[in-house]
PDB file with SEQRES, HELIX, SHEET and CRYST1 records, atoms N, CA, C and O in Angstrom:
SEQRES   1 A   60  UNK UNK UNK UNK UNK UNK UNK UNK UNK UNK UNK UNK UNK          
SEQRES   2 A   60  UNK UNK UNK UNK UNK UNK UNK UNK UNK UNK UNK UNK UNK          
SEQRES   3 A   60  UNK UNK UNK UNK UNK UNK UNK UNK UNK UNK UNK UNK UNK          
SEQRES   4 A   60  UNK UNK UNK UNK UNK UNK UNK UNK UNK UNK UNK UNK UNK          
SEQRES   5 A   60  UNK UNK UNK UNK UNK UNK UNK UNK                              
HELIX    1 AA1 UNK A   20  UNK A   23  1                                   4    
HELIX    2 AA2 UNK A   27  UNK A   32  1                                   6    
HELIX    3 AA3 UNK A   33  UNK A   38  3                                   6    
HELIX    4 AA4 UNK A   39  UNK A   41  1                                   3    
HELIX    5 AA5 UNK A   50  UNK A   58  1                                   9    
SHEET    1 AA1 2 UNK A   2  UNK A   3  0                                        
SHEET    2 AA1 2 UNK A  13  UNK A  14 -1                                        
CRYST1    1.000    1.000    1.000  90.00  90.00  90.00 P 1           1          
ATOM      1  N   UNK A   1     -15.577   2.238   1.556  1.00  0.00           N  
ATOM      2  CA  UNK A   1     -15.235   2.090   0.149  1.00  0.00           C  
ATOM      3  C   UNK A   1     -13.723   2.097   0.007  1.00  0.00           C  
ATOM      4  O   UNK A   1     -13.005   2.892   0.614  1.00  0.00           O  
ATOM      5  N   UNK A   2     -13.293   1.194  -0.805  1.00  0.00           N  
ATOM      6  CA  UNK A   2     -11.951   1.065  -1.255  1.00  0.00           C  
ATOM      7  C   UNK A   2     -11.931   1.376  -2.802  1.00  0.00           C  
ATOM      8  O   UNK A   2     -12.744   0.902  -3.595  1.00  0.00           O  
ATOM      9  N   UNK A   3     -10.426   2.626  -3.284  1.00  0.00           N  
ATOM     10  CA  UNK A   3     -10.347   2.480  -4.564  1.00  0.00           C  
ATOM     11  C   UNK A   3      -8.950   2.028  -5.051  1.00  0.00           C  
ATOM     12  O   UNK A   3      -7.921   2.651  -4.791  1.00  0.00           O  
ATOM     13  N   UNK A   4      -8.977   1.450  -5.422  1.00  0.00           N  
ATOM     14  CA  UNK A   4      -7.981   0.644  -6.449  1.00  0.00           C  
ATOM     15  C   UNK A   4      -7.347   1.650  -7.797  1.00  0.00           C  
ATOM     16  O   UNK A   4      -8.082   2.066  -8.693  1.00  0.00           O  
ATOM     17  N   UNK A   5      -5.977   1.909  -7.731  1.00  0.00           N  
ATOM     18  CA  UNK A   5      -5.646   2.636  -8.741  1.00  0.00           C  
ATOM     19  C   UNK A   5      -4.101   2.087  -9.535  1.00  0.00           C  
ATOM     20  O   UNK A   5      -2.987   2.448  -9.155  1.00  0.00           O  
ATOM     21  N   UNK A   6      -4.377   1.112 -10.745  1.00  0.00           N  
ATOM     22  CA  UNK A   6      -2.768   0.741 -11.052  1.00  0.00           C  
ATOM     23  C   UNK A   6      -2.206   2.175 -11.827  1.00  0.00           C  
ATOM     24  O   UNK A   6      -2.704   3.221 -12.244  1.00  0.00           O  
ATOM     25  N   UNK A   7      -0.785   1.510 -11.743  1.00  0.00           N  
ATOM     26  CA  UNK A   7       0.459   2.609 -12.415  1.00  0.00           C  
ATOM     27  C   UNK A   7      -0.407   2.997 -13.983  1.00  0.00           C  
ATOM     28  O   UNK A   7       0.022   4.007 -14.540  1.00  0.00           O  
ATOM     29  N   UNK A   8      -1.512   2.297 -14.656  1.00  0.00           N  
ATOM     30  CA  UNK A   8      -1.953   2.982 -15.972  1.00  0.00           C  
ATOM     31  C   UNK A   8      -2.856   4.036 -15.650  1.00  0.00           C  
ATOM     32  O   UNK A   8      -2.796   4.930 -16.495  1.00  0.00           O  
ATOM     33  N   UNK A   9      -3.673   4.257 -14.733  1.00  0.00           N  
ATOM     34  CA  UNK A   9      -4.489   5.029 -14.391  1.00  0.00           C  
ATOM     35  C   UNK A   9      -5.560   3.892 -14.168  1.00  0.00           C  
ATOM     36  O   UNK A   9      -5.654   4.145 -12.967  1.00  0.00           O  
ATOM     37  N   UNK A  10      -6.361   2.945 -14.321  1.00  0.00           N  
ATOM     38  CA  UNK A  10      -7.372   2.720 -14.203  1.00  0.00           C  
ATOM     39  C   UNK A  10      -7.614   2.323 -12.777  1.00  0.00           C  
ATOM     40  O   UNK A  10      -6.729   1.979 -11.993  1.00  0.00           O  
ATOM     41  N   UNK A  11      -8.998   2.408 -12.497  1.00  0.00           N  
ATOM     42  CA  UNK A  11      -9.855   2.959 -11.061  1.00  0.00           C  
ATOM     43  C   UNK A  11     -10.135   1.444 -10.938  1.00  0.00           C  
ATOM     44  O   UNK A  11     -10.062   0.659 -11.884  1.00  0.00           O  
ATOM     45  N   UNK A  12     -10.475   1.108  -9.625  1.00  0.00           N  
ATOM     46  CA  UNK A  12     -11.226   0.519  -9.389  1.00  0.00           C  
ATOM     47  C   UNK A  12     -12.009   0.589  -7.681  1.00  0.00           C  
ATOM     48  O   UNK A  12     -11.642   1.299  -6.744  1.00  0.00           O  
ATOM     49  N   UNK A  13     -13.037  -0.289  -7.706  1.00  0.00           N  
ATOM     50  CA  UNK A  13     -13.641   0.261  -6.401  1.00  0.00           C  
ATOM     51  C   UNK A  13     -14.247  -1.024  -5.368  1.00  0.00           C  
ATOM     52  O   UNK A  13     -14.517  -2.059  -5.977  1.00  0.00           O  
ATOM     53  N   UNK A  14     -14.433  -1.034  -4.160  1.00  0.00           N  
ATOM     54  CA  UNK A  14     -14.806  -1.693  -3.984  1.00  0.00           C  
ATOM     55  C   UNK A  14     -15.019  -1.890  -2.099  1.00  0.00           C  
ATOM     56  O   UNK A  14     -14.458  -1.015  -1.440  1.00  0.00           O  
ATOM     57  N   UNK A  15     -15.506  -2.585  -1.597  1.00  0.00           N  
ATOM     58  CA  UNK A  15     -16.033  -2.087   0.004  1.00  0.00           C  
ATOM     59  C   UNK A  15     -15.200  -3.503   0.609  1.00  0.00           C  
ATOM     60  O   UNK A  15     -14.869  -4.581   0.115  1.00  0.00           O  
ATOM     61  N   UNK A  16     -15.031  -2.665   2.344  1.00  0.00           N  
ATOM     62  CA  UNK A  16     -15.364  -3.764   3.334  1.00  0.00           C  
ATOM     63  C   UNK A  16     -15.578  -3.099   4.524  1.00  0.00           C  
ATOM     64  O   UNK A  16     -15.209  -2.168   5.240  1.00  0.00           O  
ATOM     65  N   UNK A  17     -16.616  -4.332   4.351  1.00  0.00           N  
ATOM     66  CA  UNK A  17     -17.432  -2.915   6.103  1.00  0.00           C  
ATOM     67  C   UNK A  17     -17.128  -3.677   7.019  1.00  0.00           C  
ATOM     68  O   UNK A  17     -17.137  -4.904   6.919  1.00  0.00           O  
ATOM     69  N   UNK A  18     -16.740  -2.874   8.289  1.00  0.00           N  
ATOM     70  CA  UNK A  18     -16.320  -3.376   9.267  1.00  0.00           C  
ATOM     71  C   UNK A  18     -17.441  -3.434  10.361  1.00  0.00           C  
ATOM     72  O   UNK A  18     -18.092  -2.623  11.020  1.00  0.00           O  
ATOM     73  N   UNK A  19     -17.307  -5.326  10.172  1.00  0.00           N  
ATOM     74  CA  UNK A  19     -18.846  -5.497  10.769  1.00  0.00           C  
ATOM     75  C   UNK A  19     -18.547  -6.348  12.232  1.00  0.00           C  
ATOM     76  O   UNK A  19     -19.157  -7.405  12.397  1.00  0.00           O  
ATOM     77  N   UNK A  20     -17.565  -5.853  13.324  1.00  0.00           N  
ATOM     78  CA  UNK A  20     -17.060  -6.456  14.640  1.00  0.00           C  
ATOM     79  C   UNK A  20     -17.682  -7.201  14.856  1.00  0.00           C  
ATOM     80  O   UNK A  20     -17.258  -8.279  14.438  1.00  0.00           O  
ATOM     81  N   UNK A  21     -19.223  -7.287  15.691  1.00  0.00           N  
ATOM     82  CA  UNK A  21     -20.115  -8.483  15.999  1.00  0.00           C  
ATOM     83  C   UNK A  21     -19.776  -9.357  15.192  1.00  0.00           C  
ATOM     84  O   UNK A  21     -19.407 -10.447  15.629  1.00  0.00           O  
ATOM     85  N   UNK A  22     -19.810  -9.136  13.965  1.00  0.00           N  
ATOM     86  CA  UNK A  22     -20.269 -10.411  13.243  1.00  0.00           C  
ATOM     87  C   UNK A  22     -19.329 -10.805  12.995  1.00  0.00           C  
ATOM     88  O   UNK A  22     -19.226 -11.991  13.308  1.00  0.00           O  
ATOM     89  N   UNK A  23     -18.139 -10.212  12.356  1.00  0.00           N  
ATOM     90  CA  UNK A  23     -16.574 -11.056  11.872  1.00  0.00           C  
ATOM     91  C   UNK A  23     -15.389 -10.558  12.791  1.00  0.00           C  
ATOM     92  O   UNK A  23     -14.423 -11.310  12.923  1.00  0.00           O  
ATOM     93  N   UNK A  24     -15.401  -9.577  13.306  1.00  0.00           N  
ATOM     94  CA  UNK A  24     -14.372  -9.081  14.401  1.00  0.00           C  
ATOM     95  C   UNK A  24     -13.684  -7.838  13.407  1.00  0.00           C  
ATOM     96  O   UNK A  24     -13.063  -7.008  14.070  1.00  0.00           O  
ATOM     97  N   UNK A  25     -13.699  -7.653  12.293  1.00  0.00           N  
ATOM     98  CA  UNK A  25     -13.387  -6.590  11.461  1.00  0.00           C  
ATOM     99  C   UNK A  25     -13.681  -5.425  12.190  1.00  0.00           C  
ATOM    100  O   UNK A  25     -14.739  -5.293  12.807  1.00  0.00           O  
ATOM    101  N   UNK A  26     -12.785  -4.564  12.148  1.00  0.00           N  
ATOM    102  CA  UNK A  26     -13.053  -3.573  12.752  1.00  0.00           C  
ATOM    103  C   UNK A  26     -12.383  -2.134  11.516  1.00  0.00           C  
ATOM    104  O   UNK A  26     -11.460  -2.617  10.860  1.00  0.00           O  
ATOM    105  N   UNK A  27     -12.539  -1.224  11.276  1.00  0.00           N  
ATOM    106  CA  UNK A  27     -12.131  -0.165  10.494  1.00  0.00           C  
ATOM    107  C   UNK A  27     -10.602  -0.173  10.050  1.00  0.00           C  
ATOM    108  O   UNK A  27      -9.976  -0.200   8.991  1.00  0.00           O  
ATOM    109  N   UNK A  28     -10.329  -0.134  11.412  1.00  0.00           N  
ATOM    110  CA  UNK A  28      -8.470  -0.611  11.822  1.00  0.00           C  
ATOM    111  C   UNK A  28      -7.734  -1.450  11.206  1.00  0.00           C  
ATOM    112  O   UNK A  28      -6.682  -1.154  10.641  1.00  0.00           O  
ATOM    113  N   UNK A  29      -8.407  -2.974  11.287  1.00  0.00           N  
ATOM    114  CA  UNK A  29      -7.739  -3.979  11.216  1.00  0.00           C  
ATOM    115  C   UNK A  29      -8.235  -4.507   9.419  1.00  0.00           C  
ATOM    116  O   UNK A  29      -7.816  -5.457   8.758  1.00  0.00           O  
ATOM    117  N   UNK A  30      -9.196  -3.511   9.089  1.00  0.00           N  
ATOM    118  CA  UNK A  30      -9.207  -3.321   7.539  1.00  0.00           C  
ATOM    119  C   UNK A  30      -8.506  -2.561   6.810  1.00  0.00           C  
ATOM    120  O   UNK A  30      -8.183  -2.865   5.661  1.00  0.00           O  
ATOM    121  N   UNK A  31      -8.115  -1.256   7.501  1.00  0.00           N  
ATOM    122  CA  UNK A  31      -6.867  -0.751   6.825  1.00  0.00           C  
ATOM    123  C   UNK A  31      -5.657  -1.320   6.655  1.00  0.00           C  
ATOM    124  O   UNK A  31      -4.895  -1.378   5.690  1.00  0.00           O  
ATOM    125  N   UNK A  32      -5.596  -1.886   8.174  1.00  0.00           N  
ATOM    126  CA  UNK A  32      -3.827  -2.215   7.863  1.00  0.00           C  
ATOM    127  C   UNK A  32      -4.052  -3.809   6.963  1.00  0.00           C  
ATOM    128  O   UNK A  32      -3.250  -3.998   6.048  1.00  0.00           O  
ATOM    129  N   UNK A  33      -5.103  -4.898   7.222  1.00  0.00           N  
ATOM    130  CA  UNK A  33      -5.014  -5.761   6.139  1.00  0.00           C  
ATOM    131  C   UNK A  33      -4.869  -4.699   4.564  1.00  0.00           C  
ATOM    132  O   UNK A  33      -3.903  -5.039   3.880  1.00  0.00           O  
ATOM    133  N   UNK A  34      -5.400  -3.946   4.192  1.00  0.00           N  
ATOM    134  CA  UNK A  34      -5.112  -3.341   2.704  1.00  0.00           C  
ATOM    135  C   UNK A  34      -4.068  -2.838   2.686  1.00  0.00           C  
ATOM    136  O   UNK A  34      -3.424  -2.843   1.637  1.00  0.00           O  
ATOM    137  N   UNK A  35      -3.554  -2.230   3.866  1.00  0.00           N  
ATOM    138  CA  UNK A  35      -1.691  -1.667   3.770  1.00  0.00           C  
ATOM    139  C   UNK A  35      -0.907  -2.616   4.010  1.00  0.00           C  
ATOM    140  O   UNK A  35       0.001  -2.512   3.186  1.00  0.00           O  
ATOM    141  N   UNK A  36      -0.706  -3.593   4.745  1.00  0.00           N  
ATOM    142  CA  UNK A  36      -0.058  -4.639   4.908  1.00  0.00           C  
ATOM    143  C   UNK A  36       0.129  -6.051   4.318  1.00  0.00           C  
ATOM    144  O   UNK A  36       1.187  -6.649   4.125  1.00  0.00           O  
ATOM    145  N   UNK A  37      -1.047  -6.420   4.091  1.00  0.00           N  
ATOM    146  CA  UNK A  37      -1.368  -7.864   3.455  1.00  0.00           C  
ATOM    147  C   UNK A  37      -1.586  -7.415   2.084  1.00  0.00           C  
ATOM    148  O   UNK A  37      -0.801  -7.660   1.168  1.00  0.00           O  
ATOM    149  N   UNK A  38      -2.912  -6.605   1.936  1.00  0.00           N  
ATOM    150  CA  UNK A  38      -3.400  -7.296   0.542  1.00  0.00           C  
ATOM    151  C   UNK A  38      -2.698  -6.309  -0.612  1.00  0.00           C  
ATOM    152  O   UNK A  38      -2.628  -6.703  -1.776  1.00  0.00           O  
ATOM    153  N   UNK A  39      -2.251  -5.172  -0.264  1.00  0.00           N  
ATOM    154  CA  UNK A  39      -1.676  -4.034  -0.745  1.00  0.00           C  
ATOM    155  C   UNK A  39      -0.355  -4.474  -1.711  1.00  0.00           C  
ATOM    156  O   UNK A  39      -0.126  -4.384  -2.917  1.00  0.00           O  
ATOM    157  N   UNK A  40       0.522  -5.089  -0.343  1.00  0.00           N  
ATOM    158  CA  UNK A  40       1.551  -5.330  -1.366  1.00  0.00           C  
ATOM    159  C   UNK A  40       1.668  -6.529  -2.190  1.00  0.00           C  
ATOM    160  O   UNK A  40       2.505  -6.695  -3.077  1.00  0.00           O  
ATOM    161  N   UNK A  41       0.307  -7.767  -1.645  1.00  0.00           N  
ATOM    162  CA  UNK A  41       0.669  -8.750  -3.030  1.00  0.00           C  
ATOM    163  C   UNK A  41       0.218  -7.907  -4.555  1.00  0.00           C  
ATOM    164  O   UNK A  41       0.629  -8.308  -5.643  1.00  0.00           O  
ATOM    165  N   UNK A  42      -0.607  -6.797  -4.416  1.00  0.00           N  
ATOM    166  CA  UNK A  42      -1.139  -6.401  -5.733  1.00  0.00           C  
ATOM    167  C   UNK A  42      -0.180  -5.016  -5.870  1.00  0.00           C  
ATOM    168  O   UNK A  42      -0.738  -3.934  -6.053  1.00  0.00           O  
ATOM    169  N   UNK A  43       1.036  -5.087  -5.789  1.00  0.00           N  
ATOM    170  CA  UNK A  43       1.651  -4.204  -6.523  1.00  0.00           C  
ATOM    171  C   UNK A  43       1.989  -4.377  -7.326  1.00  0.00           C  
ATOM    172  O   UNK A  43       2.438  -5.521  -7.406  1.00  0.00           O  
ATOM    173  N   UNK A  44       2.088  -3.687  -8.363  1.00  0.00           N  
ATOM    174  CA  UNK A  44       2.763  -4.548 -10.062  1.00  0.00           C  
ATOM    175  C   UNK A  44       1.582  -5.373 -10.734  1.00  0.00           C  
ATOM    176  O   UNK A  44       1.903  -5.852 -11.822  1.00  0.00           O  
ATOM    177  N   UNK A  45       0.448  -5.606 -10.370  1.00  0.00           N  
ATOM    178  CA  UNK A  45      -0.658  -5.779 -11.358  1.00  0.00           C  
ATOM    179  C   UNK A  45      -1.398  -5.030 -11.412  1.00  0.00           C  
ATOM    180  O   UNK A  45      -1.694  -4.222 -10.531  1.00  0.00           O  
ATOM    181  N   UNK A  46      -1.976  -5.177 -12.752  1.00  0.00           N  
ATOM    182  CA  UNK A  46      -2.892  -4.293 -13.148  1.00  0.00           C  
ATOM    183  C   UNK A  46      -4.274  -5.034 -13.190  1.00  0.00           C  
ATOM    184  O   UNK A  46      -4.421  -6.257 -13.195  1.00  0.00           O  
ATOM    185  N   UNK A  47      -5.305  -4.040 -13.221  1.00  0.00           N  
ATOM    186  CA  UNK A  47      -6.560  -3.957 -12.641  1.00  0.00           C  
ATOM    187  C   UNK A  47      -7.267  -4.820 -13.845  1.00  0.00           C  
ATOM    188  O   UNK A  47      -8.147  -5.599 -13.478  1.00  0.00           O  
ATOM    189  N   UNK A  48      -7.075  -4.780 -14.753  1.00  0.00           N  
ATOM    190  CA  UNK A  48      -7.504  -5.144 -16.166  1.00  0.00           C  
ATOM    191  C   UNK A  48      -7.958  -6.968 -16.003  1.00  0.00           C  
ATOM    192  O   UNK A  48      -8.605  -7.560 -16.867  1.00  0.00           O  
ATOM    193  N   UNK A  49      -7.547  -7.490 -14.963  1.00  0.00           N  
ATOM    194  CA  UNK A  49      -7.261  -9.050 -15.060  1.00  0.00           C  
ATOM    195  C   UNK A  49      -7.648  -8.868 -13.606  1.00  0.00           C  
ATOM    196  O   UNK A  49      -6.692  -8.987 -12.840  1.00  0.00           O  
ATOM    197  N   UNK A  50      -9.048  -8.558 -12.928  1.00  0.00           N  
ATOM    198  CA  UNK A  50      -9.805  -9.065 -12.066  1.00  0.00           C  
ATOM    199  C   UNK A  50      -9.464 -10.573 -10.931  1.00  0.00           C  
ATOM    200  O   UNK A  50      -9.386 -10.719  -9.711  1.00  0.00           O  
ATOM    201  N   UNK A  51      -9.332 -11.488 -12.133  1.00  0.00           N  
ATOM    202  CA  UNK A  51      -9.402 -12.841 -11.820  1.00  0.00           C  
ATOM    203  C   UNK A  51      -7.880 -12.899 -11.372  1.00  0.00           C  
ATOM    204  O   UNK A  51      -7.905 -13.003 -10.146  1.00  0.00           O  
ATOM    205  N   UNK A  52      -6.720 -12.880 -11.764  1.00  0.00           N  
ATOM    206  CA  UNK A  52      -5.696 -12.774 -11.585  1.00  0.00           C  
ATOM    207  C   UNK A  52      -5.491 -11.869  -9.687  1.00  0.00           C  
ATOM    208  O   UNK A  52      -4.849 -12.120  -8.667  1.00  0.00           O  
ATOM    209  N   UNK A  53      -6.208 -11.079 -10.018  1.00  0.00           N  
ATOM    210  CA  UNK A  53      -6.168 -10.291  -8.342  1.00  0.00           C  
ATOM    211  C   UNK A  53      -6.911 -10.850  -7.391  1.00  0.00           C  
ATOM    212  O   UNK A  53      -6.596 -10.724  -6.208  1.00  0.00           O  
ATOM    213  N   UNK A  54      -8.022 -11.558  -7.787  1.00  0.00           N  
ATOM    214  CA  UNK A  54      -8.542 -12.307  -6.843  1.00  0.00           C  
ATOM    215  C   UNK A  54      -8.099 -13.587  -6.493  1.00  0.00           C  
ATOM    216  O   UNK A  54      -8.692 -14.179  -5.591  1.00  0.00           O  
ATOM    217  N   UNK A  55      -6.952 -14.218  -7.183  1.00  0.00           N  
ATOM    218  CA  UNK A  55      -6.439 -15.366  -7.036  1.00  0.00           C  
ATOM    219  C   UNK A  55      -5.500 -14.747  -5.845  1.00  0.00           C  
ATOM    220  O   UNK A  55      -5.693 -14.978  -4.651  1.00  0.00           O  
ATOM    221  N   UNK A  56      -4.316 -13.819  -6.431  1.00  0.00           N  
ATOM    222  CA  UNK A  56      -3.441 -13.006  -5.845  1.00  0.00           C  
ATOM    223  C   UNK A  56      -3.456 -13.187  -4.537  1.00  0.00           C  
ATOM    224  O   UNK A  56      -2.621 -13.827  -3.898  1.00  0.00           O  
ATOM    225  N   UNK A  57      -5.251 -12.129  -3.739  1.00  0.00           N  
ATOM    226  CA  UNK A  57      -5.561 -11.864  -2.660  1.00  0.00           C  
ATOM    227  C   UNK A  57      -5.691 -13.157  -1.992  1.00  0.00           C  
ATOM    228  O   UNK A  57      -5.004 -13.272  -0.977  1.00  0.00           O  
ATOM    229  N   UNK A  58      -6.622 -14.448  -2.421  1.00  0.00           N  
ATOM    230  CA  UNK A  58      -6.563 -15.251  -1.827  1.00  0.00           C  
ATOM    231  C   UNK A  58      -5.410 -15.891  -1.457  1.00  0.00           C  
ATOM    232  O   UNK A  58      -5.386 -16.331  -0.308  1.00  0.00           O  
ATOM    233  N   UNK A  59      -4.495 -16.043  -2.118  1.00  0.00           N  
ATOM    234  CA  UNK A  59      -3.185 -16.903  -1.745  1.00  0.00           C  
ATOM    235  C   UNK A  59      -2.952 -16.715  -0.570  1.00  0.00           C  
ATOM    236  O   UNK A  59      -3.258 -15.594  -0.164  1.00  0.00           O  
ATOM    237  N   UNK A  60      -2.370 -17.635   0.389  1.00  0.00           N  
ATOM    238  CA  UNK A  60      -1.581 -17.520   1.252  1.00  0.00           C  
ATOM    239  C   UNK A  60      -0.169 -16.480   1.418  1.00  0.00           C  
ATOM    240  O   UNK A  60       0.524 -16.536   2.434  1.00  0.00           O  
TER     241      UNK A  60                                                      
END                                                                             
């Protein structure tokens, strides 16, 4: 489980299981993608605008 918390307070939640066989994900290489990659494109938005963060994450 992942929680999501912007500078207003609001929560958010959400998973990625680290499923090696099947995608090579491993626990590890899901943390540091959320500390490294996906972490800092979503600094400075807020949670409120879903769609906006999922564009965010996808970008290159």
């Amino acid at each position: 489980m992942v929680r999501l918390t912007d500078s207003d307070g609001v929560s958010g939640l959400g998973e990625a299981a680290p499923t090696g066989p099947i995608t090579g994900d491993t626990s590890a290489s899901i943390r540091y993608a959320i500390e490294n990659v996906i972490g800092p494109k979503l600094k400075g938005l807020s949670l409120a605008n879903p769609e906006q963060l999922k564009t965010t994450i996808e970008a290159p």
